[in-house]
C-alpha positions in Angstrom: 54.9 98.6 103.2 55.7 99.6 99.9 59.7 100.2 98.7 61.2 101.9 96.3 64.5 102.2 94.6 66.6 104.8 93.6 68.6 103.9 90.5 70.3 106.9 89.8 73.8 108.0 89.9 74.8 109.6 93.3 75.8 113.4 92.4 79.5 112.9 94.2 79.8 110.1 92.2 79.5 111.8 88.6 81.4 115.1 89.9 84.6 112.6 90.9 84.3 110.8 87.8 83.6 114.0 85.6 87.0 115.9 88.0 89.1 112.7 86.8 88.0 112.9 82.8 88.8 116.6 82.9 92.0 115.6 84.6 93.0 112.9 81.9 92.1 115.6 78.6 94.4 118.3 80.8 97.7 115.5 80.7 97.0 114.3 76.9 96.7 117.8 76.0 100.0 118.4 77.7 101.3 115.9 75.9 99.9 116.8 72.5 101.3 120.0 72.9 104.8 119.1 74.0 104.5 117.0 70.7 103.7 119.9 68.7 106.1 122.6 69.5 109.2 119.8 69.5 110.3 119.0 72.9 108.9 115.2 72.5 109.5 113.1 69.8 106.4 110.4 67.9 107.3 107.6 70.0 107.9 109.8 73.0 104.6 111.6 72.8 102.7 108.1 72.0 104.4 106.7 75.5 103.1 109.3 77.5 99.7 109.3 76.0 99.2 105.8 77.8 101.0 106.6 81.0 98.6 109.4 81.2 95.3 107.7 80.6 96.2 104.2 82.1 97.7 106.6 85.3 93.9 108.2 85.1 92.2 105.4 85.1 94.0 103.9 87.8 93.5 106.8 90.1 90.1 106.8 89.5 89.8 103.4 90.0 91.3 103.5 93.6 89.2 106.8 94.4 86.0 104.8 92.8 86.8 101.5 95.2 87.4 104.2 98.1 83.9 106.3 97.7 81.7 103.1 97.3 83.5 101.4 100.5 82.5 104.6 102.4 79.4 105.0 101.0 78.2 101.5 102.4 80.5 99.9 104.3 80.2 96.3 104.6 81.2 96.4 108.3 79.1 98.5 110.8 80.9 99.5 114.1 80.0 98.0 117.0 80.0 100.3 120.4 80.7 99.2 123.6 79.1 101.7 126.5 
């Protein structure tokens, strides 16, 4: 029998991962904004620029690592009757 292989993204996959970019433009823009009407100074505003994206990239990290264990788990369940 002949196989054949999907390579392509799965769609839940690139609507998480498009949710999170979104996500991450939303906080720097908060932040750029904030800069730019005064209520956070250069160094303040350049702080909270990387807490925003490393805090981005680390949720989507752990949501990532989450979908792909459910999506195949390595362990199946075993049922007892």
């Amino acid at each position: 029998s002949e196989y054949t292989i999907n390579m392509s993204l799965p769609a839940t996959l690139v609507t998480g991962t498009i949710a999170y970019l979104v996500l991450g433009i939303v906080l720097v823009g908060i932040i750029f904004s904030m800069r730019s009407i005064g209520k956070l100074s250069k160094d303040d505003a350049a702080v909270g620029n990387i807490v925003a994206v490393i805090a981005t990239v680390s949720m989507w990290l752990f949501w990532v690592c989450a979908w792909m264990h459910q999506w195949h788990p390595l362990i199946q369940p075993i049922y007892e009757g």
